[in-house]
C-alpha positions, -999 to +999 in steps of 0.1 A: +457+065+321+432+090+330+415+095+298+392+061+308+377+088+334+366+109+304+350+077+283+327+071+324+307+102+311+284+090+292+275+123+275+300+140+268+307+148+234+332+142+209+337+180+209+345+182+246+365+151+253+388+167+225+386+200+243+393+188+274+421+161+265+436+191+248+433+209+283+455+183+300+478+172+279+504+190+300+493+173+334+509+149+353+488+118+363+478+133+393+472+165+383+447+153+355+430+131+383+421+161+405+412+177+372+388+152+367+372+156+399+368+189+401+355+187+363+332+163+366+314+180+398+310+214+377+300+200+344+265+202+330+252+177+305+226+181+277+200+165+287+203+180+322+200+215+301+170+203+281+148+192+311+155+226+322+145+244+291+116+222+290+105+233+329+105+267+314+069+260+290+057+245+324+070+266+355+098+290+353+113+301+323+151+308+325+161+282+349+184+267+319+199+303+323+207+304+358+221+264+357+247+277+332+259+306+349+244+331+329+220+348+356+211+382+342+199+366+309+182+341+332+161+368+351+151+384+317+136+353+311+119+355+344+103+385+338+096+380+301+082+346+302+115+331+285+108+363+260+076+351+256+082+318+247+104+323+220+139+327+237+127+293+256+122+274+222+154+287+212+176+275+240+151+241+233+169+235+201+205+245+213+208+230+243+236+213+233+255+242+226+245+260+259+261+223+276+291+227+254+297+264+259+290+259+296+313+230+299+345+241+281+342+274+309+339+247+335+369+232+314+391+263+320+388+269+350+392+233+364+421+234+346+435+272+365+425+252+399+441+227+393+475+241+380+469+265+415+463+233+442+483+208+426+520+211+417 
């Protein structure tokens, strides 16, 4: 029933709807509907990641960094300039997989607070 709240994301990928239908297969209607909720409030999508790798040739470089959690590497890119430039065209061409990393950690642990507020 709930799996038409997955297909109303419009960017998620084939990767992480598997990921994350594999993540609640074990919960009951309602506990995959408070899933969802939390889920889709903490998720990050790909093109939100690129026009913040793309911010970093312009203003700050490492904002893609901070947006995904990962804040030390974010203020080495602060201070480095996105290490000079090149650690910025890097996370250019995978920002997909910094999305996709981000959002099956996201995945988890929706799922743990769920299983904890929802019996």
């Amino acid at each position: 029933m709930y799996q038409q709240h997955y297909m109303n994301i419009s960017d998620m990928t084939m990767e992480e709807m598997a990921f994350v239908q594999q993540a609640t297969n074990d919960l009951s209607d309602e506990q995959k509907q408070y899933f969802y909720m939390v889920y889709s409030g903490k998720r990050r999508s790909p093109q939100e990641i690129l026009i913040y790798t793309l911010l970093g040739f312009v203003l700050i470089a490492g904002v893609q960094r901070f947006l995904t959690g990962q804040i030390v590497m974010g203020i080495f890119y602060v201070l480095t300039g996105g290490f000079c430039l090149i650690g910025t065209i890097v996370d250019l061409v995978n920002h997909r997989s910094l999305a996709t990393e981000y959002n099956q950690k996201m995945a988890y642990e929706s799922f743990q607070i769920t299983k904890m507020n929802v019996k």
